[in-house]
C-alpha positions in Angstrom: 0.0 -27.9 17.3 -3.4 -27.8 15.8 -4.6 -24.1 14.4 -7.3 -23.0 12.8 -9.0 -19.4 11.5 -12.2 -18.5 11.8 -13.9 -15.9 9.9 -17.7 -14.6 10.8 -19.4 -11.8 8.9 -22.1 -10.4 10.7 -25.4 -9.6 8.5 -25.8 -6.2 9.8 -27.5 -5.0 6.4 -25.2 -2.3 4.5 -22.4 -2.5 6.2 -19.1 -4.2 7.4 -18.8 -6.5 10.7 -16.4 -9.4 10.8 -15.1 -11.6 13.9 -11.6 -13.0 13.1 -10.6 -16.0 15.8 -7.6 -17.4 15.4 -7.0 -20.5 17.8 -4.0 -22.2 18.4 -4.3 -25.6 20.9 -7.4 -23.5 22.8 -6.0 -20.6 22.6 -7.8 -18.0 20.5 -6.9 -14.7 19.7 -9.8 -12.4 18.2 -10.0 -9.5 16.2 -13.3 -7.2 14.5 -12.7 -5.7 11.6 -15.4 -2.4 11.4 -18.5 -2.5 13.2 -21.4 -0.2 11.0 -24.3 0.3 9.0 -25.5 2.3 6.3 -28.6 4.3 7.6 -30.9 3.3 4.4 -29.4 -0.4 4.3 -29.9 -1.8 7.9 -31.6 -5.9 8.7 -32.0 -4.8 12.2 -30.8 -1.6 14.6 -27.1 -1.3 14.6 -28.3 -1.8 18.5 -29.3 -5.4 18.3 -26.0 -6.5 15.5 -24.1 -5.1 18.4 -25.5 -6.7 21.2 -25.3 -10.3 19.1 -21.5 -9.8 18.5 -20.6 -8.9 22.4 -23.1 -11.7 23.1 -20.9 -14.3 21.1 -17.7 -12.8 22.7 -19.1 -13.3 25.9 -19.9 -17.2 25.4 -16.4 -17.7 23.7 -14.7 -16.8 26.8 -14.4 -19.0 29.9 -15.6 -16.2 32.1 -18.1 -15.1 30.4 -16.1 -11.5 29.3 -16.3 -9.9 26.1 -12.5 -9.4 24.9 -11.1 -8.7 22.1 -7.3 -8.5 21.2 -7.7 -5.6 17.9 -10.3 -3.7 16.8 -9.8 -2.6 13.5 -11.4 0.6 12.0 -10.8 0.8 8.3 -12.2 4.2 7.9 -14.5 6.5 8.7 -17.6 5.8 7.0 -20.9 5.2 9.1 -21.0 2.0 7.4 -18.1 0.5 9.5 -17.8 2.6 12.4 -21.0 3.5 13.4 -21.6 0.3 15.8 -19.0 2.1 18.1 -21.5 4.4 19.2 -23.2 1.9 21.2 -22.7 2.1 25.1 -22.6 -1.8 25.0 -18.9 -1.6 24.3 -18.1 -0.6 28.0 -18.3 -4.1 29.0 -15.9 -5.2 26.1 -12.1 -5.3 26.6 -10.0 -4.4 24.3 -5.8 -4.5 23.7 -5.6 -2.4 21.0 -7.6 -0.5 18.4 -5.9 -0.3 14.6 -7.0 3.2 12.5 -5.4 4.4 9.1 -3.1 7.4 9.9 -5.2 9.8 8.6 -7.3 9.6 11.8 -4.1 10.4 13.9 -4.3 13.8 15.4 -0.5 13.9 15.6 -0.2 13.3 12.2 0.3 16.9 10.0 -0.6 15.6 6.5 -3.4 13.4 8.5 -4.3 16.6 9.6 -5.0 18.6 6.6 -6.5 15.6 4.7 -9.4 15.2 7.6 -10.1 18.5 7.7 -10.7 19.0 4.2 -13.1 15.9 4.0 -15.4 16.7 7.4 -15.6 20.5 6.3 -16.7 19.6 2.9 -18.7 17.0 4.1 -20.6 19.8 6.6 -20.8 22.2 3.8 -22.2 20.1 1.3 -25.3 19.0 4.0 -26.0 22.5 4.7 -26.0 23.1 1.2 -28.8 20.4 0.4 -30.4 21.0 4.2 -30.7 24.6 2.4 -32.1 23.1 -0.9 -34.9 21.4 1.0 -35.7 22.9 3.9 -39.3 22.7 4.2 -39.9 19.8 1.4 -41.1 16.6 2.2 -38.2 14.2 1.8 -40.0 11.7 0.6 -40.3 14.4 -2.2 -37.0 15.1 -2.7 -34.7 15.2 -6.0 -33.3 11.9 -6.5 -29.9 13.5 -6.8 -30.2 15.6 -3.7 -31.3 12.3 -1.4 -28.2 10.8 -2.8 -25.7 13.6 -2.1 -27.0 14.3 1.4 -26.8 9.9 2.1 -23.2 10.4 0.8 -22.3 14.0 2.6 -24.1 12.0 6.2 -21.9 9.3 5.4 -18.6 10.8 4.7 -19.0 13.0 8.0 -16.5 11.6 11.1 -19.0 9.9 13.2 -17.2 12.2 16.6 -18.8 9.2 19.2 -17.2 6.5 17.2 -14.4 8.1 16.7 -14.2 9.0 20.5 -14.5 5.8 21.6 -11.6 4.6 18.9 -9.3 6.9 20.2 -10.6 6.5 24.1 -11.4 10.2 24.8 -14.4 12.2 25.6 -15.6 9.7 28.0 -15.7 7.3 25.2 -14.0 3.8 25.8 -14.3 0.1 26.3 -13.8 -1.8 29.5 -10.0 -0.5 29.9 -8.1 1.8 28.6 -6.3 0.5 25.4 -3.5 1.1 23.0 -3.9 2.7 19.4 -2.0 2.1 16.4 -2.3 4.4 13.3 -1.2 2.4 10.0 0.6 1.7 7.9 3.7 3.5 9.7 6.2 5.5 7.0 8.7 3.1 8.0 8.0 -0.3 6.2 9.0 -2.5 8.7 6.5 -1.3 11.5 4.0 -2.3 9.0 4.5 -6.1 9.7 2.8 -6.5 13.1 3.1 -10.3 14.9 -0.1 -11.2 16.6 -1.8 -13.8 18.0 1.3 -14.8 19.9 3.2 -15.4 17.0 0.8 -17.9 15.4 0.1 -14.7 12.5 1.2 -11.7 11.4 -0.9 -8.6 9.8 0.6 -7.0 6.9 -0.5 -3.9 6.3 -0.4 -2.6 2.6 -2.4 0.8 2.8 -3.4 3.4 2.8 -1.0 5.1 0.7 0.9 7.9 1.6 1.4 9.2 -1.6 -0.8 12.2 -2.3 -0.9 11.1 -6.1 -2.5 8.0 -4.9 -5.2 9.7 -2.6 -6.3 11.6 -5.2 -7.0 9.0 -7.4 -10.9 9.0 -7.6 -12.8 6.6 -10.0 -11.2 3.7 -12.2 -10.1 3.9 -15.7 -12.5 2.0 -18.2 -10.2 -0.6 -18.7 -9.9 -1.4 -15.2 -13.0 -1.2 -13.8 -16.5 -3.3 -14.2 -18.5 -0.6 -15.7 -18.0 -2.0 -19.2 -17.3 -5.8 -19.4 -19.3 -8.6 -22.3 -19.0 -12.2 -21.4 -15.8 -12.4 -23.1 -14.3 -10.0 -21.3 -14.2 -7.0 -23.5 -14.3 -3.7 -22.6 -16.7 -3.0 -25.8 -20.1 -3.4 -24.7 -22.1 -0.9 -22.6 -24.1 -3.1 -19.6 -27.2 -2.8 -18.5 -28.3 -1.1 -15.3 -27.3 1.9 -13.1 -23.9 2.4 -12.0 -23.5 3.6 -8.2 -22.1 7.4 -9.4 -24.4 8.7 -12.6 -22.1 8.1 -15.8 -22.2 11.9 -16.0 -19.8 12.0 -12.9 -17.5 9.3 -14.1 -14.5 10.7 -15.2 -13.4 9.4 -18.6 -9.6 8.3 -18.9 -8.7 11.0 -21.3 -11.5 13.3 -19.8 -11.6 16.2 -16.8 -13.6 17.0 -14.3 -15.7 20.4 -14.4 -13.5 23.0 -13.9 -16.0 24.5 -11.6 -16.1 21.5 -9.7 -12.5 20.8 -9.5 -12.0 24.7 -8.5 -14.9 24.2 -5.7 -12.9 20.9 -4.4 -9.5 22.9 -4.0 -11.0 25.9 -2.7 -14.1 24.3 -0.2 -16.1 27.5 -2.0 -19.0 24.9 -2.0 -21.2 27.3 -2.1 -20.1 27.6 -6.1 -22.1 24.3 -6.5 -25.5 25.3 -7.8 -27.7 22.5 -9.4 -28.7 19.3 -7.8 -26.7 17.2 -10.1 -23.7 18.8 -9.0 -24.2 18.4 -5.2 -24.3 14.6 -5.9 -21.2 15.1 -8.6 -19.3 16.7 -5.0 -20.8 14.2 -2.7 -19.6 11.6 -4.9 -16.4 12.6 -5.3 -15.9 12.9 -1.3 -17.0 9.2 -1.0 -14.6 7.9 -3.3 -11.7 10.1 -1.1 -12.6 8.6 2.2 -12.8 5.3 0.7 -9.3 5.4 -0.6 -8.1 6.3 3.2 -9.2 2.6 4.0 -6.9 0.5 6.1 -5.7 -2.2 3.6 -4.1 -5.4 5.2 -3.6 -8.8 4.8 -3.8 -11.7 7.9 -1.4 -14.5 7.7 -1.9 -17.5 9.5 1.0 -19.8 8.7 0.8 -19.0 5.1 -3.7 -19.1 5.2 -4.0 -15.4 4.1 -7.2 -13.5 4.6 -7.5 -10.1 2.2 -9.2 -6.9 4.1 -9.2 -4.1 1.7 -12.1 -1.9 4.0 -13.3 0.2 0.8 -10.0 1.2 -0.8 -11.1 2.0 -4.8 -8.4 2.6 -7.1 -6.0 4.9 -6.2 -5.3 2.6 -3.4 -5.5 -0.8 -4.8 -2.7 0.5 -7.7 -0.4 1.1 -4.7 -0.6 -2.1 -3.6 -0.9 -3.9 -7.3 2.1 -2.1 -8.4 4.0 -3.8 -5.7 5.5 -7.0 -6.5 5.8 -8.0 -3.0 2.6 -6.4 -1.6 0.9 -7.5 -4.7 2.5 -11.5 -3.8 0.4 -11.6 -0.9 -3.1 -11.6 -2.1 -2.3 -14.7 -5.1 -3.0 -17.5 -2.0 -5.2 -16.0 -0.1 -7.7 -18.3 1.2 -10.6 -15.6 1.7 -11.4 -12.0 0.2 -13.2 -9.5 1.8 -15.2 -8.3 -0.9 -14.5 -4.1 -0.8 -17.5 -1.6 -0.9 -20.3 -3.9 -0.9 -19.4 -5.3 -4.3 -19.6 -1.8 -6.4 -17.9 -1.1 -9.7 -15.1 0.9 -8.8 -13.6 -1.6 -5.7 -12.7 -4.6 -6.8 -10.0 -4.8 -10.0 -10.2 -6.8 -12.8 -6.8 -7.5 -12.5 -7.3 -8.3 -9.2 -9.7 -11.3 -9.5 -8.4 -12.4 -13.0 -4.6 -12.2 -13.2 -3.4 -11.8 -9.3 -5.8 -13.8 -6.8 -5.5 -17.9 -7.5 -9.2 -19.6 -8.2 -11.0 -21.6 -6.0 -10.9 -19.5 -2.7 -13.7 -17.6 -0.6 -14.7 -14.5 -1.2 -17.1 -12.8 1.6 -19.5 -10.2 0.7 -20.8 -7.9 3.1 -24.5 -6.3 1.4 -27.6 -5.0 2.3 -30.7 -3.5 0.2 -30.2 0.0 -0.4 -33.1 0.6 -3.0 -31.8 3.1 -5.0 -28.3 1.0 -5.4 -30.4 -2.2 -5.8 -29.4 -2.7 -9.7 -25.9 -1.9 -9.2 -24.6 -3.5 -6.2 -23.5 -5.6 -6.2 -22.2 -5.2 -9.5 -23.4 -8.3 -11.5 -20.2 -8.5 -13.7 -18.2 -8.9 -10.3 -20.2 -12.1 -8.7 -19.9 -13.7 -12.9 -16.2 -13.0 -12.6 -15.9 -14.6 -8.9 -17.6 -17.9 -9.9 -15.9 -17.9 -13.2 -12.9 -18.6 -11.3 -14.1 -21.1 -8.6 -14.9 -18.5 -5.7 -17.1 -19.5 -3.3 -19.0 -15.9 -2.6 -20.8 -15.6 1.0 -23.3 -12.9 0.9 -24.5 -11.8 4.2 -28.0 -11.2 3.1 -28.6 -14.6 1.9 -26.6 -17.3 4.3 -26.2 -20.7 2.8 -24.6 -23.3 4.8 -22.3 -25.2 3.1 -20.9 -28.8 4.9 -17.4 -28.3 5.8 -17.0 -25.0 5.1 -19.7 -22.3 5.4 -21.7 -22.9 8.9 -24.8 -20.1 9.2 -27.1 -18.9 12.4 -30.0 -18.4 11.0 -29.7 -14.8 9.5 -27.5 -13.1 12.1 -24.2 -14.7 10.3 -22.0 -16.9 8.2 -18.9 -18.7 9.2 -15.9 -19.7 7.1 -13.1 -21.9 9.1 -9.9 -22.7 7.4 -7.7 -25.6 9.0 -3.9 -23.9 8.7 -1.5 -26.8 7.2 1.2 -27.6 10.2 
């Protein structure tokens, strides 16, 4: 029995899009994990990234059919859902469609947690819609464009979503089932696929509300300060993704008026420019830490999709000797929110995942994030231990592992050990 996985990020600008194919003797299994864009970061229309990933499920069958086994959706975000707008997905069959269980309407925690993020998400847009109406945008605040891209972003995308959850009209080319993860009882979290040839282990999100609420890393943990020996001593160069006046020091608060305004949705507390990107900022990080964390096991070849957890939610799974076990081998990392600051541990890369692996980074220009992601500090620390890094804006083949298509995508294969 010959097997092999497949990996293919898609260069769809600022944004997640990645083909998993798992084959077994001829016999592939295939999965997407996110399909979006960032509005200010695309290479070409979400349209056209769309039409080239159905187009190269349609060659890879023998009929000439789009399928695909799972769709996974690792949150909300425009940047990794948006694709599912597109009418192409019609044609596409799907089995099953993974979501984190915060997009489960049956779900009464899920509930709450959803409504709180869309509504503040609305509020805060009609706050800056207020702030500007009749201004040029091109003449905006810099603060203000930032918190509206944020509030835009953090909004539930309802024809993606309706298309997830087949409703509205929305679906693929048959109905489908649904899956809302991780499931509170553990062992429902360990999903066989690919006829047995692999199994999904999914480690987040957390449901611990302690964990949710976890918003930005603690100094020591994160790449915001970080010299060339490793130190946490020396402040870098370069702008961070949040302003350094909305990072929240590890023995510090936030505003009371802004943590009062958060509980309360009175938004409408939130008066200067500087605050509406503070709020924005701090609804980002929330939806990021909903993101469906799991790991793909081939026969031991592990492949690491965090979607965009931050902190909060990789501690849940660091803390966990087991959970924490899986990511030391893995053969690939999906690199987490584009390669920003607060994504991607320092414990993670130095003391947990083995050197010498492939690490996949899914980035796109946005101009005004163009000095701080990818976070410099986070490539360094990736080639100082041996990781070969992918970056979907600059595709280099590499013989025998990395193949490229021009700048559509890059393709890492992994032969699985019998």
């Amino acid at each position: 029995m010959t097997t092999t996985v497949a990996v293919r990020m898609y260069n769809v600008g600022f944004g997640d899009a990645f083909l998993v194919t798992v084959d077994t003797d001829g016999r592939p299994w295939r999965m997407l994990v996110d399909c979006g864009v960032h509005s200010q970061g695309q290479v070409r229309s979400i349209a056209k990234s769309v039409e080239a990933i159905i187009g190269d499920l349609s060659a890879a069958g023998p009929d000439g059919v789009p399928r695909l086994d799972v769709v996974v959706a690792t949150h909300h975000h425009a940047d990794h859902i948006s694709g599912f707008t597109q009418e192409a997905w019609e044609q596409v069959h799907v089995g099953e469609v993974w979501l984190p269980f915060v997009e489960d309407p049956q779900d009464e925690d899920a509930i709450a947690l959803r409504r709180k993020q869309s509504d503040t998400a609305r509020r805060l847009t009609a706050l800056i819609d207020r702030r500007t109406l009749g201004v040029d945008p091109g003449r905006w605040p810099a603060a203000l464009a930032e918190a509206r891209s944020f509030a835009l972003n953090s909004l539930r995308n309802a024809d993606a979503a309706d298309r997830l959850l087949g409703r509205n009209g929305r679906r693929f080319a048959q109905p489908h089932s649904v899956r809302f993860l991780p499931r509170p009882d553990q062992r429902r979290n360990r999903i066989s696929v690919a006829d047995g040839a692999a199994v999904a282990h999914v480690l987040g999100p957390s449901r611990d509300p302690d964990d949710l609420k976890r918003m930005d890393p603690p100094k020591n943990a994160g790449w915001l300060r970080l010299d060339d020996d490793g130190a946490d001593d020396v402040e870098l160069k370069g702008t961070p993704l949040f302003e350094p006046r909305f990072a929240v020091p590890e023995d510090g608060r936030v505003p009371e008026h802004l943590a009062e305004a958060k509980r309360s949705l009175r938004l409408a507390k939130i008066t200067s420019d500087e605050d509406l990107l503070g709020a924005a900022s701090i609804l980002e990080r929330s939806v990021n830490n909903t993101s469906l964390f799991f790991v793909l096991d081939v026969h031991g070849t592990r492949l690491v999709f965090p979607g965009d957890a931050q902190e909060g939610a990789w501690q849940h799974v660091l803390r966990d000797p087991e959970k924490a076990a899986l990511l030391q081998d893995a053969v690939l990392y999906k690199v987490g929110h584009h390669g920003s600051h607060n994504a991607t541990p320092k414990a993670f890369v130095n003391d947990v995942w083995r050197d010498g692996h492939v690490a996949m980074l899914p980035w796109g220009l946005v101009k005004r994030w163009q000095d701080s992601i990818p976070k410099r500090q986070l490539l360094d620390a990736l080639a100082e231990h041996n990781h070969t890094v992918v970056r979907a804006d600059a595709p280099v083949a590499c013989p025998g592992q990395v193949t490229v298509h021009g700048d559509l995508w890059s393709e890492v294969v992994f032969p699985v050990p019998a």
